[in-house]
Backbone as CSV, one residue per row, in Angstrom:
resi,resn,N_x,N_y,N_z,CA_x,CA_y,CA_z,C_x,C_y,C_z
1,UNK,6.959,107.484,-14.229,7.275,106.095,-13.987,6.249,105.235,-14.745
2,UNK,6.832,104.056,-15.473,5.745,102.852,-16.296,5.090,102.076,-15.244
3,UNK,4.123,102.287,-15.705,2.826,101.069,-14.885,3.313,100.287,-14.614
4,UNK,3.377,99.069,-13.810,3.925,97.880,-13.843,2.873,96.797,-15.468
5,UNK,1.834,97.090,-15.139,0.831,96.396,-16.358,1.467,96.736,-17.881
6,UNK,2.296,97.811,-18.323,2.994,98.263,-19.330,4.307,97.892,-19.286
7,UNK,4.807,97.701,-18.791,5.905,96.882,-18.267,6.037,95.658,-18.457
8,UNK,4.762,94.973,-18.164,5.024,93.116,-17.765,4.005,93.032,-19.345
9,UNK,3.487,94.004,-19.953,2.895,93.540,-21.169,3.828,93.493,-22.183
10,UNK,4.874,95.150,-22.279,5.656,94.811,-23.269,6.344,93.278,-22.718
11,UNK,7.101,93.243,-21.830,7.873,91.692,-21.948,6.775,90.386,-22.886
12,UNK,5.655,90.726,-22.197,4.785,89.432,-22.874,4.660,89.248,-24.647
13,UNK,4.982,90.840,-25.362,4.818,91.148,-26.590,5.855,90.406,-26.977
14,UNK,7.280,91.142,-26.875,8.650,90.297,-26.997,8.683,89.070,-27.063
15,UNK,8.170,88.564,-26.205,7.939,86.763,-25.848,6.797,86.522,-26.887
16,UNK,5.945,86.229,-27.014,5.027,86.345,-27.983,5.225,86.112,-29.335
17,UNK,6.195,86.972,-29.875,6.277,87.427,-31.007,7.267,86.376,-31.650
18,UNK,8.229,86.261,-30.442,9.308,85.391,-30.844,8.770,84.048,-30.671
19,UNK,7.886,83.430,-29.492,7.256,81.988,-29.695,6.395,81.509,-30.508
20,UNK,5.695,82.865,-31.100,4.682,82.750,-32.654,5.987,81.847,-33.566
21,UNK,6.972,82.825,-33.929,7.997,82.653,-35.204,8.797,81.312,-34.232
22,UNK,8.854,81.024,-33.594,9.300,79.093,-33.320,8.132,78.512,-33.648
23,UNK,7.276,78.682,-33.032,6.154,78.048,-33.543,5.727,77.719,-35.089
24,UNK,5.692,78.538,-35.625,5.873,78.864,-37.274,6.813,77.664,-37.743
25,UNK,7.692,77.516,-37.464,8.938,76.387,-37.849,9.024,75.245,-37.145
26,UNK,7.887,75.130,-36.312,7.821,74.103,-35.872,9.134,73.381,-34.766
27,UNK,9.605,74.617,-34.342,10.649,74.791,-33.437,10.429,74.270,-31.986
28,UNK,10.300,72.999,-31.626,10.253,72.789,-30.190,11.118,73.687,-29.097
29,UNK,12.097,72.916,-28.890,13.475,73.050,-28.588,13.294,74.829,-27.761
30,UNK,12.996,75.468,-29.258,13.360,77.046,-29.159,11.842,77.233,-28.297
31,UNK,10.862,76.821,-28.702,9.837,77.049,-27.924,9.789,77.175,-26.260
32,UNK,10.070,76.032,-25.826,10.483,75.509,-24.719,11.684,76.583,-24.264
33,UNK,12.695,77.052,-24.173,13.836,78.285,-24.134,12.769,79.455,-24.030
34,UNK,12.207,79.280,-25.050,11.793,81.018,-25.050,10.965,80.890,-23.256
35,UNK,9.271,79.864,-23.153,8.843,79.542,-22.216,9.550,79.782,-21.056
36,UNK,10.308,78.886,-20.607,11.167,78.707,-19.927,11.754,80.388,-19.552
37,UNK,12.457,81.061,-20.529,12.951,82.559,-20.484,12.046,83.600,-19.914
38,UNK,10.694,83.340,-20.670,10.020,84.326,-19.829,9.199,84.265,-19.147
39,UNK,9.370,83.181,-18.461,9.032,82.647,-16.716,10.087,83.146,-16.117
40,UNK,11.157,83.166,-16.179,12.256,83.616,-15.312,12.014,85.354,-15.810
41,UNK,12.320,85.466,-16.439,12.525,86.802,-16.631,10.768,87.946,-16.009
42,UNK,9.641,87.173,-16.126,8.924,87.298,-15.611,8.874,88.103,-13.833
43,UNK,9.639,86.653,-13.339,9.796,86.914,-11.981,10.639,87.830,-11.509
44,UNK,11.904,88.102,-12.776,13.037,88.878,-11.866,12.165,90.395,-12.269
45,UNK,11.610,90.508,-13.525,11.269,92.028,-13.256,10.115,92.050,-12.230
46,UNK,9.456,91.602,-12.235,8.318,91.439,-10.999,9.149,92.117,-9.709
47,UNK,10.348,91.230,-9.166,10.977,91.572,-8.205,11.545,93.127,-8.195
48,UNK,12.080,93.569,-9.490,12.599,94.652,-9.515,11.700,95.800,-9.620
49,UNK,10.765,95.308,-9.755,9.348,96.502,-10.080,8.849,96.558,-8.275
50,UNK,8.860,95.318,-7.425,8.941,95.392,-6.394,9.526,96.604,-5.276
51,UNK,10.923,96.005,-6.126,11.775,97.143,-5.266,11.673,98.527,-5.622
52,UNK,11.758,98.812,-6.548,10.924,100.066,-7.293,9.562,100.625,-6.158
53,UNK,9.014,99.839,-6.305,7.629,100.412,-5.430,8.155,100.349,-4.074
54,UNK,9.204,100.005,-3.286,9.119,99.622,-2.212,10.404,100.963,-1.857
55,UNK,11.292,101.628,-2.902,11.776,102.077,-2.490,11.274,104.100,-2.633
56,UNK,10.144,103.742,-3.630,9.547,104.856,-3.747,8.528,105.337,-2.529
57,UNK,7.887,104.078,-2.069,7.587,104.432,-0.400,8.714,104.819,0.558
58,UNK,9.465,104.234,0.250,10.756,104.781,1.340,10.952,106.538,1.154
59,UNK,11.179,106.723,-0.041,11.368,107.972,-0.112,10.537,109.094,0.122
60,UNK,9.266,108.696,0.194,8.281,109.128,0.736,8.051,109.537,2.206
61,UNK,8.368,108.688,2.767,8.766,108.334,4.267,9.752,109.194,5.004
62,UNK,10.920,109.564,4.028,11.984,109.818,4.263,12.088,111.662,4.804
63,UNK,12.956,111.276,5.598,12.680,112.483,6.410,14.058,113.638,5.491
64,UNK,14.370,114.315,5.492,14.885,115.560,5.197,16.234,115.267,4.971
65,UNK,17.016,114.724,5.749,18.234,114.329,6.439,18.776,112.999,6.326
66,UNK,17.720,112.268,5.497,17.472,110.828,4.998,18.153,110.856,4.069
67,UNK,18.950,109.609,3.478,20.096,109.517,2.126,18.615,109.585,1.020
68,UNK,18.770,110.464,-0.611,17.966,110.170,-1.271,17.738,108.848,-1.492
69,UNK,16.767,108.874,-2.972,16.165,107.224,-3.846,16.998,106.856,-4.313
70,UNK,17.993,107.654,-5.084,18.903,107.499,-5.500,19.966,106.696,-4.889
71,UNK,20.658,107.334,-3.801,21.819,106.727,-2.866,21.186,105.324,-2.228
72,UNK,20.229,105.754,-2.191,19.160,103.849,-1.386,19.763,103.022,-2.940
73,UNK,19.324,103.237,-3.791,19.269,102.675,-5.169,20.964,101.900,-5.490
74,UNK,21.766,102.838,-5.309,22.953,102.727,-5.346,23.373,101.874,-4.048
75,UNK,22.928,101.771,-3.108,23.337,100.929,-1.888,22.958,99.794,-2.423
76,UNK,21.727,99.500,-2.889,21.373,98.289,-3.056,21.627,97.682,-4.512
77,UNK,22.409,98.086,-5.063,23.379,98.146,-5.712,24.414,97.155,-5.541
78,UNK,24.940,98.005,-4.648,26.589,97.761,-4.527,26.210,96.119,-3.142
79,UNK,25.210,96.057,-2.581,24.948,95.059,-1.949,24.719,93.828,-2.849
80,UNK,24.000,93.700,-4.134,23.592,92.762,-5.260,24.879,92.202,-6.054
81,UNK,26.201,93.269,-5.906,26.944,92.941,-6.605,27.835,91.311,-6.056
82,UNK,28.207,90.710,-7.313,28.727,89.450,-6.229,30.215,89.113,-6.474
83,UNK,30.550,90.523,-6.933,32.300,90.316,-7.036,32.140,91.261,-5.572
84,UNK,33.624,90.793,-5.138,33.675,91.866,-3.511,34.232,93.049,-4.209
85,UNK,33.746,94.137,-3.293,34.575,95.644,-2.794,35.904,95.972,-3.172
């Protein structure tokens, strides 16, 4: 499993690289988008790295007879989705 610190760095590289080259052109507009992008995108992997850690304690926890990480994974899943069943 990736570090979370290897994780939230590559995103920062990506971002970076691309607000250098707006920057370069003197690209407001795109600047501001990119910013903006990986503040959000920031938070949602944050959250998902969350659940990640939160469901790898679960499985830990989990007794014998317990649904795997997997089937947890897939529940919460099919709960996120926002078309119905």
């Amino acid at each position: 499993m990736r570090a979370k610190s290897r994780i939230i760095g590559s995103l920062e590289t990506v971002y970076t690289e691309a607000y250098e080259k707006a920057a370069g052109t003197d690209d407001r507009s795109r600047m501001e988008a990119l910013d903006f992008g990986f503040q959000r995108d920031q938070i949602m992997l944050e959250v998902m790295l969350d659940l990640r850690d939160a469901l790898a304690t679960l499985q830990e926890e989990a007794a014998p007879d317990e649904p795997s990480l997997l089937d947890r994974a897939k529940a919460i899943r099919d709960l996120a989705r926002l078309r119905p069943r």
